[in-house]
N, C-alpha and C positions, 0 to 999 in steps of 0.2 A: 504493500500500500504506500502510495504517495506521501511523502512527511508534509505536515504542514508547517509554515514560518513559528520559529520560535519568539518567547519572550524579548528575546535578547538581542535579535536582528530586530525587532518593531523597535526596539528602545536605540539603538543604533541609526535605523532611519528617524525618528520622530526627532533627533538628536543632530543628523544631516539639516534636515529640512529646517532645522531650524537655525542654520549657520548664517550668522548678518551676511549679505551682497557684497560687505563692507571689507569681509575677509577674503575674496577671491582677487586673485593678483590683476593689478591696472584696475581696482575699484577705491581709488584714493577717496576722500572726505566728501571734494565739489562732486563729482559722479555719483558715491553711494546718497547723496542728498536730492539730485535731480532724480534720480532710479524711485526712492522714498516717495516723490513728488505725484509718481506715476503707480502708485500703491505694492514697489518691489523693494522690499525690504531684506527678506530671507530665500535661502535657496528656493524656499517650499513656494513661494509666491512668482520666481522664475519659471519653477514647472510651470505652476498652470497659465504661465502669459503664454499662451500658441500664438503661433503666427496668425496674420490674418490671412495671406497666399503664401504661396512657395512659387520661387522664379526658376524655369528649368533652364539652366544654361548650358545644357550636357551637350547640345548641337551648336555646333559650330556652323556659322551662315557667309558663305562669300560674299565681302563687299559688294559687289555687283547685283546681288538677291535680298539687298536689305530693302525690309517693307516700310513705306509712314505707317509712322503710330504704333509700330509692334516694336516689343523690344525683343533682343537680340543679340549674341554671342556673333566676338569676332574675332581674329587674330591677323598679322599681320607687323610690317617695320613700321617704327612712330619717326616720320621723315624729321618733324621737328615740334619743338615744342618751348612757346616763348610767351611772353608777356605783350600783350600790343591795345590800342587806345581808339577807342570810336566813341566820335563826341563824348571825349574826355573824359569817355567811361571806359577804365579797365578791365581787361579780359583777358583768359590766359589763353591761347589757343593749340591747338595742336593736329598733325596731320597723318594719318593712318594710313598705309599702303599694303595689298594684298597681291598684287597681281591683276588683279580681276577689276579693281578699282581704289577709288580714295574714300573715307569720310573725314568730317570735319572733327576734331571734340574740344569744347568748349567749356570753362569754369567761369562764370561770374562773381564767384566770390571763394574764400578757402586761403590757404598758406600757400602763395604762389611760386614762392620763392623754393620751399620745402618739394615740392612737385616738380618742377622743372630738376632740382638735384636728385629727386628718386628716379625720377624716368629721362635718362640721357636719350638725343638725337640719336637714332639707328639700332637703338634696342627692338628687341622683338615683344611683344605685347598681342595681351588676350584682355578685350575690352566687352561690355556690357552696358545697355541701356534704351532706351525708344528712339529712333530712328526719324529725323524729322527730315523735310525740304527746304532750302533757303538760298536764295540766289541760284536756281538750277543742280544746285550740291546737296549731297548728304550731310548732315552733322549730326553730333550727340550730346545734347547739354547735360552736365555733369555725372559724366559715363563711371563708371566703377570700372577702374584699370591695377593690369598689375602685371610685371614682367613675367614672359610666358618660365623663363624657366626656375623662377621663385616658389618657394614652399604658396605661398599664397594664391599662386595662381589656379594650384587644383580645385580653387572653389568657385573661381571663375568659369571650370568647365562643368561644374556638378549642379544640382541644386538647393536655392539658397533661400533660406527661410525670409520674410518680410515683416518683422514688425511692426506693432501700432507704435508711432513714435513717441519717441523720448525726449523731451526738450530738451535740449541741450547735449546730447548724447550724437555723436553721429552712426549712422545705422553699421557699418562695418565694427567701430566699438561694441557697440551693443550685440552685433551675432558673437564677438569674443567671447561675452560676458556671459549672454546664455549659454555656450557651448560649456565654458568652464562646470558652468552650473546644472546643466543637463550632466553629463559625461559625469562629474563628481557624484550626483545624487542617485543615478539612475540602477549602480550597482549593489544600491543597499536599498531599495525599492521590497517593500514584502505583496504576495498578492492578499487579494479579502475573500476571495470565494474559495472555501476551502475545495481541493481537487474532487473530490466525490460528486460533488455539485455540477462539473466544466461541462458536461454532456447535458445538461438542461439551458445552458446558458445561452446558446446558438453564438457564439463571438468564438474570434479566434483563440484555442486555446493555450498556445504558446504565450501570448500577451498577459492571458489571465495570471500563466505562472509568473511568468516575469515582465513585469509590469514597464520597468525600466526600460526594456527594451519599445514597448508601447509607447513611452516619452519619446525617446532619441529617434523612434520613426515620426513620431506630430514634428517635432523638432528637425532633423535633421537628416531626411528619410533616404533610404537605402535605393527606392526605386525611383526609375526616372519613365521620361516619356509617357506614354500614354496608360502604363502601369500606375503613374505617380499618384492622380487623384485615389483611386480604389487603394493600395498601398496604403495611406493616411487613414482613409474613411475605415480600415480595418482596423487599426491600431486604434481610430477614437472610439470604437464601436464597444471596443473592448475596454477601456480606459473609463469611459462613461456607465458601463453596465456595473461595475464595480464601485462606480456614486453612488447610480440610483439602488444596486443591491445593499451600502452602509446607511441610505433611507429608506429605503423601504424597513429595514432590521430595525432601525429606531423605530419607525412608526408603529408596527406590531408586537414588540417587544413590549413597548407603551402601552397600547392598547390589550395588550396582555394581561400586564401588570393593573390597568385598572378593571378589566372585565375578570379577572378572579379575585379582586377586594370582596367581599360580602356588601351588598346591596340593599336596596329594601323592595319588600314583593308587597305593591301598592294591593288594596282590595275596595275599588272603588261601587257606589251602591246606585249612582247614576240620580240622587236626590237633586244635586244641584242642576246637574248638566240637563237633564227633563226638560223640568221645567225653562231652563235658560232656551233650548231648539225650541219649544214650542212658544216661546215670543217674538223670534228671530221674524220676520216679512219675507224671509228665503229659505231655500232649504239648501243644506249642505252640498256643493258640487263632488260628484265622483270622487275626485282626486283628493280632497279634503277627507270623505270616510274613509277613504284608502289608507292615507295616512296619517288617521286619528286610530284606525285599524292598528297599522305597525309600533306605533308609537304605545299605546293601550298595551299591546303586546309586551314588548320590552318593560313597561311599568309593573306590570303583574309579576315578571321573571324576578326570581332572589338576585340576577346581577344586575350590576348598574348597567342603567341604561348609557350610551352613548352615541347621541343622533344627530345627524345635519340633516335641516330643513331647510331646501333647496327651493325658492318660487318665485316666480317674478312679480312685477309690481303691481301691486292689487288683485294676488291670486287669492287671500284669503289667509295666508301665515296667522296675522294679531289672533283670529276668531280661533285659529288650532292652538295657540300658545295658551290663552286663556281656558281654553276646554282641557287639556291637559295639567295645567294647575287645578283646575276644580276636581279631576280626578287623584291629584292630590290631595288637596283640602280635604275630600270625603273620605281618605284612607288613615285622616288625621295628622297630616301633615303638613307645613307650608311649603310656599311657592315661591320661586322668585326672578323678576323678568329686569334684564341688565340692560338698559339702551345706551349709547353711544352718543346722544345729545339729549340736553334738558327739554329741548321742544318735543323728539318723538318721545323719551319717559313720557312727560304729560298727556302726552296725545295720546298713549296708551292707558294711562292711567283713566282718563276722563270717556276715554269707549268699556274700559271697564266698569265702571260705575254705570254707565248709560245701560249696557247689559247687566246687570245685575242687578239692576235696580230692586226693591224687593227680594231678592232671596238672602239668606243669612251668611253670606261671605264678608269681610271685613277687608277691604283693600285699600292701603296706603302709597304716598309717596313720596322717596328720599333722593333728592338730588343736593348738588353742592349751594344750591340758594336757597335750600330748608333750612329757617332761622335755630337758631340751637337749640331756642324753649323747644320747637316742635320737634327736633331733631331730637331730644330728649324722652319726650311724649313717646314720639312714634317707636325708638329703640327700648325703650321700657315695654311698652304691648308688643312690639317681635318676640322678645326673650322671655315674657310672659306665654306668649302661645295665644296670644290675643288677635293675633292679624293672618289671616288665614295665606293672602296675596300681597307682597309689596313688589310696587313698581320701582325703579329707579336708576341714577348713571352708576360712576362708580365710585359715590358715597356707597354702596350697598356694602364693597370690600374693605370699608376703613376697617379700623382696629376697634374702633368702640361699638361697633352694629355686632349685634349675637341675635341669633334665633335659637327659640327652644327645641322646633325640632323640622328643621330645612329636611325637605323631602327631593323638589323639582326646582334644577336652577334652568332656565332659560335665559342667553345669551341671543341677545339681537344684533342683527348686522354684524355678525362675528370679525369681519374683515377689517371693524375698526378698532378693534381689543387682540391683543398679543394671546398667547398661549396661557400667560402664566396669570391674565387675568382673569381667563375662565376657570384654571384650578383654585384660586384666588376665593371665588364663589362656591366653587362648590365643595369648598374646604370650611366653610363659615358654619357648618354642621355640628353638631356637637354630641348625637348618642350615637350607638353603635350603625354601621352602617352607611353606605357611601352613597351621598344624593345621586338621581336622574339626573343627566345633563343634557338639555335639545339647546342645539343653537342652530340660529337662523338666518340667512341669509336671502336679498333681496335680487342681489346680482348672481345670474349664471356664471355657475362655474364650467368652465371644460373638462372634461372628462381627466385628464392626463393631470391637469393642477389640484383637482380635488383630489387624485390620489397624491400630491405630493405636501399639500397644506393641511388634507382634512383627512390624508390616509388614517388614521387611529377612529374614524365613524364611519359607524352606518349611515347609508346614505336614503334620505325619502324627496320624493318629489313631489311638490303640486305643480301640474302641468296641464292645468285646466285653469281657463278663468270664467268668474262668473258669467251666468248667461246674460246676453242686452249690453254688455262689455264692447262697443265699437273699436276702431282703433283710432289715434289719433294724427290726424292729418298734419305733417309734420311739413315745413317751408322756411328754404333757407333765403333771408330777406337782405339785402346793400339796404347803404345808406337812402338810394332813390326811393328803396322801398316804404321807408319808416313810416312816413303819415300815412300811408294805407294801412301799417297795422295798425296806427291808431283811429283810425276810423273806424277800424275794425272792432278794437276793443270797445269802443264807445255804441256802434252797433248792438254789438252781445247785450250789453248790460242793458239798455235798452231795453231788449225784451227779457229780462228779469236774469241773467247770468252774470258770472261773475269773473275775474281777471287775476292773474298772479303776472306782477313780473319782477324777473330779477337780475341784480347787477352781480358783478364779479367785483373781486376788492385787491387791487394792484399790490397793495401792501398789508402785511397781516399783522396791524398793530391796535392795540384798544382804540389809540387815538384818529389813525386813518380809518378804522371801521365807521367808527362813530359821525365822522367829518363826512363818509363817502354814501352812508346812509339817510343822516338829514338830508344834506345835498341833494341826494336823487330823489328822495322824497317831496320835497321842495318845488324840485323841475317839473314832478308829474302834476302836484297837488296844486300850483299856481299857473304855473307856466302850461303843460301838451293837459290836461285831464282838470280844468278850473271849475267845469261844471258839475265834477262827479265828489263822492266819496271815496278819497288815498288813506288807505293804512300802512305803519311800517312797523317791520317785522328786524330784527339783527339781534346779533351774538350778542353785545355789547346791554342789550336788556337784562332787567334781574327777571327774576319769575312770576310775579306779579304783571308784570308790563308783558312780555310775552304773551301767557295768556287771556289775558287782555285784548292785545291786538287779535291773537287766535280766538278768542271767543267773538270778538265781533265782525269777525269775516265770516266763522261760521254760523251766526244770527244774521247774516246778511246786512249788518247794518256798516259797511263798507262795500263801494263794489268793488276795489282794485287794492291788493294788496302787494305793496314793493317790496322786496326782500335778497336780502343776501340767502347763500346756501343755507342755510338753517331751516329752511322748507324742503332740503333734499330729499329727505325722508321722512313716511310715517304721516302728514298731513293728511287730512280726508273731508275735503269739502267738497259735496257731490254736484255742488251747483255752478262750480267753479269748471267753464269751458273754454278759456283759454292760457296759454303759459306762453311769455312774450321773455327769450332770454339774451340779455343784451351782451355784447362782444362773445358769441357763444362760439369765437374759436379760441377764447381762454380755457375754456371746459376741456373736461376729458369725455371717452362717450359713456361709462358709464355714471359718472354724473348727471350727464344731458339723457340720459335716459330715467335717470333715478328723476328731474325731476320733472321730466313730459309726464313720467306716472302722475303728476299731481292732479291730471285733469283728465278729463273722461271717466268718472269713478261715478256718474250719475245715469249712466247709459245713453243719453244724448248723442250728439254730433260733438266732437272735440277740436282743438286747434292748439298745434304749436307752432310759435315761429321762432328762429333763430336768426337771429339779429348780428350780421358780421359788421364791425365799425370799420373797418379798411383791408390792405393787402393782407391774405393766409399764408401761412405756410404751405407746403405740399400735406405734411402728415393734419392738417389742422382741414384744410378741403376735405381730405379723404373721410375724416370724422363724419363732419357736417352731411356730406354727401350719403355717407351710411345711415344717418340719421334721418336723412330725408324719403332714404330706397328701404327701411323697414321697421316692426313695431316688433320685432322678435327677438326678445330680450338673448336668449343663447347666437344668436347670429351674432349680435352687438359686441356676447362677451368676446368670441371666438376674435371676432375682427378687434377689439381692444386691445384682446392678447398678443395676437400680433404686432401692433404698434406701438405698445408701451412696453412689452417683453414680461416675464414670469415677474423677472424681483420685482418690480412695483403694483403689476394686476391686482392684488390684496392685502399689498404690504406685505408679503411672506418673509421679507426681512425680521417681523416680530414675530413669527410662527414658533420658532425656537429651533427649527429644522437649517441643518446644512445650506450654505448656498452653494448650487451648484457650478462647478467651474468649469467643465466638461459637456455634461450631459446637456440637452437641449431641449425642454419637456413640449416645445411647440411641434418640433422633428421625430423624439425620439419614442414618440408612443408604445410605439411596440417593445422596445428596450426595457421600458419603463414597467410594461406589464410583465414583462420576463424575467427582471427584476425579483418585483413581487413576489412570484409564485417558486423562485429560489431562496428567496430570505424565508416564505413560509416555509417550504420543506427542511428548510434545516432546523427552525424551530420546534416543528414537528416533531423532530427525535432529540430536539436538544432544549427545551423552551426557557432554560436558564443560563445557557451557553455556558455550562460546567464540565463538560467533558474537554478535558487538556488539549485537546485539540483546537478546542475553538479560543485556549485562550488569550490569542492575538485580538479578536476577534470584542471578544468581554473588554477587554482593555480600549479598545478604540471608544467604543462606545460608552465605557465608568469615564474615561480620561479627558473626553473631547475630543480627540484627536483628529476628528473627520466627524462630528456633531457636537452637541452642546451636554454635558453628562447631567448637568442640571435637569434635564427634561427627560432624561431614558432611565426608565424603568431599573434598576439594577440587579432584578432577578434572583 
């Protein structure tokens, strides 16, 4: 049988990898500080800078066959090579002979003097670079030369990696500096999939064992020509499955480690919930019993529940969140729903109430502008057992809030709470047994991200929305456009509708908040909208004001509410048919998605316009244009993900999981699944990673080494 890496070689490499840049030779102070600048510090941070292309120079091309615009390997006598002055700009130039023809190569800047003494008149030389036309001739602006029969010039004829640049660094320093660092690191490299595993893995399994060798091909690859892309793409293939194998391992490991804690097996009697459906003016959509079904399920079972509720915008989420605490409440437990802004808490809090009205539930709510008397009040009757449901942000996790006996924590909007503020909640527990956890999310996830952010849940979906749900007719509007949509707006309200619009806030400070909301308030309520009712809405309110303004939009005694993002989520005024978002190529799309939801929640005809103030970008078009071609929230995410890339789609930066340096979760799908179902098998026979075998393996994961040990399970 196959040995697998020992203790001793992990602690060796972890020990490589962490050698400063500073100690590889030609990395004096100013270099290891520009390298720093560029986020390369330590060896460990050279591996993973890959190139962005690799340049094949293995062909050699007769002067004669050089193409514009391609670049190109040449060799050939350098007839001469001098300093000379066009309109009193200096240039060093020089002239290349092969037989077959001349090119020109030219430096506009550089150590001229230093260049003209490396490369003498009548040397033979093998040059490199794009190939331009200029006065009927070829030349090469600032070619990569080197005398043909110099140690250096063999890399002139091979292939040469191409870095993302380094200020200050010039790119031939810098392949020195990786090589050093490649070459050094690559032969203490241990692999993660231990051998028994390599035949499930589908990647090449030489790479698997020896990873290093994996490196030095991304780096500095062995194959040329038309082998060279596929060559690479194999050694990433394999390089990559051995990320997503050390996350997928944390994630199930995790999810391990909380799905055999002892739970509590809910035994709910349907007293509250009854009666609550049979007030409702709707009846549950499909997808909703489906997944008040699963969820039910998991409450009943002695393990903890651990669920992501997955649903786009105004599918119905609040109404499962709430029937799901009540099937607490009735098992004798509390509830507790975590939102990510004081406006949705309250929003949620004030539809709790409005359904509950009459039945014997107790629901309060703790944000950070709950005065302390109340703050007092309210954390007295939690830890008494008096408050069946509390809403709130995250006051709920302070240190002074205790529940007597927290059952169901629900997490809202999870994508704007880190990992450790969910266990955070559901730690706030205090008798035997580990609360349900449902968190919910409003934005589509992709398939491949939810296994990388939410891998440790189960997953439910609603994918249904209410019936008489239109979609909203979405119009990206110029500046020619603007008084049509204000005529427009003034139209709607007219006939008894109502208006959201909102600004974006250039700078994110109390004080510019504050300034850019009067302001715009001001402009609507005197100046474009004099004969209507303007309300305004911003961060910068305490709670009181807040819902205030929210309460008199939705008593209709406003028709046009101006607002910063604090309406993104969670608002529900069903009367309200238009959403007017001004420079909405500041937005991202699933903002400008989260807050088009705001309107069409009456069944009506809806309207949103997008309001561009001048020139876009390319990726700022492409949004807007997305937003205007669909009302499908998973299309929206997919095309999101693509243009803002994984680390920022949901912040997975706070997840507590790995970032990955390799792997590519928009590409690598299948990798990713394959992943999975390797880390499960080995858990399978090892679910504590205590057989000596695996324990490189245990170590990576207690250590950090390739995740965060804070967050993994230790088995």
């Amino acid at each position: 049988m196959e040995k697998t890496p020992s203790l001793d070689s992990y602690r060796k490499m972890q020990s490589v990898l962490g050698t400063p840049l500073a100690a590889l030779k030609g990395v004096g102070p100013k270099i290891a500080e520009k390298l720093s600048k560029k986020g390369l510090s330590t060896v460990g941070d050279a591996l993973a800078f890959l190139p962005i292309r690799h340049e094949d120079r293995s062909r050699l091309t007769p002067i004669k066959n050089l193409a514009e615009g391609q670049p190109a390997s040449f060799r050939g006598e350098l007839r001469r090579l001098e300093v000379r002055y066009y309109r009193r700009r200096r240039v060093l130039e020089g002239v290349v002979f092969d037989g077959t023809g001349a090119v020109t190569l030219k430096w506009f800047h550089g150590k001229f003097e230093w260049l003209v003494k490396k490369y003498p008149a009548g040397s033979s030389v093998v040059a490199y670079g794009v190939v331009n036309y200029f006065n009927g001739g070829r030349e090469v602006i600032h070619p990569d030369l080197e005398i043909e029969d110099a140690p250096a010039a063999g890399e002139m004829e091979s292939v040469v990696p191409v870095y993302s640049e380094v200020e200050g660094v010039h790119p031939k320093v810098l392949r020195k500096i990786m090589r050093q660092a490649v070459e050094g690191a690559s032969m203490h490299l241990v692999g993660v999939v231990p051998p028994a595993l390599y035949p499930l893995c589908g990647v090449d399994e030489g790479y698997l064992r020896y990873p290093g060798a994996a490196y030095r091909e991304l780096h500095f690859p062995s194959s040329q020509g038309e082998a060279l892309s596929e060559g690479i793409e194999r050694a990433r293939k394999a390089v990559a499955l051995g990320e997503f194998f050390l996350l997928e391992l944390t994630l199930l490991r995790r999810r391990s480690g909380e799905k055999s804690a002892e739970g509590i097996a809910f035994r709910p009697d349907f007293s509250l919930i009854r009666p609550l459906l049979k007030t409702l003016p709707f009846e549950l959509t499909g997808a909703q019993k489906r997944v008040l079904s699963e969820i039910r399920r998991d409450m009943e079972s002695a393990l903890p529940m651990l669920r992501l509720l997955q649903g786009d915008v105004g599918s119905g989420k609040t109404l499962v969140a709430l029937i799901a605490s009540l099937m607490a409440a009735e098992s004798g437990y509390q509830g507790a729903v975590m939102a990510p802004t004081e406006v949705l808490a309250e929003q949620h809090y004030r539809n709790f109430l409005r359904l509950l009205d009459g039945l014997p539930a107790r629901v309060e709510l703790l944000t950070g502008s709950t005065t302390q008397r109340e703050r007092d009040r309210i954390s007295g009757a939690l830890a008494l057992g008096e408050v069946e449901i509390i809403v709130g942000t995250h006051a709920l996790i302070q240190p002074d809030v205790s529940f007597k006996n927290l059952g169901l924590a629900v997490v809202d909007e999870q994508h704007r709470f880190g990992v450790m503020q969910r266990v955070a909640l559901a730690q706030k527990r205090r008798g035997k047994g580990v609360p349900d956890l449902l968190v919910m999310t409003a934005t589509p996830i992709p398939r491949t991200l939810s296994m990388t952010v939410y891998g440790d849940l189960d997953l439910s979906v609603i994918d249904e929305m209410p019936p008489g749900r239109a979609p909203v007719k979405t119009t990206v509007v110029g500046k020619a456009g603007y008084q049509k949509v204000c005529d427009f707006i003034r139209a709607e309200v007219k006939k008894g509708r109502q208006a959201y619009v909102v600004f974006p806030l250039v700078e994110e400070s109390e004080k510019s908040e504050l300034k850019a909301a009067v302001e715009t308030s001001r402009h609507f309520s005197e100046e474009v909208f004099p004969d209507l009712r303007v309300g305004l809405l911003h961060g910068r309110m305490n709670s009181a004001e807040k819902e205030a303004a929210l309460g008199a939009f939705s008593r209709g005694e406003t028709d046009i509410l101006v607002s910063t993002t604090v309406i993104e989520v969670g608002i529900d005024v069903k009367n309200a048919t238009v959403m007017a978002v001004e420079h909405a190529e500041r937005f991202g799309l699933s903002q400008l998605h989260q807050l088009r939801g705001r309107v069409g929640r009456g069944g009506g005809e809806s309207y949103c316009f997008l309001l561009v103030g001048g020139p876009v970008s390319g990726d700022a078009r492409e949004r807007l244009s997305i937003m205007a071609a669909t009302n499908d929230g998973f299309r929206i995410a997919e095309e999101d993900l693509k243009i803002r890339g994984p680390g920022d789609f949901l912040g997975t930066r706070q997840s507590g999981l790995p970032e990955l340096k390799i792997g590519n979760i928009l590409t690598d799908g299948v990798l990713l699944e394959r992943a999975r179902g390797v880390a499960a098998e080995l858990l399978k026979g090892d679910p504590a990673l205590e057989d000596p075998a695996n324990s490189v393996l245990r170590a990576i994961l207690r250590e950090g080494g390739l995740s965060r040990a804070s967050l993994v399970a230790s088995g």
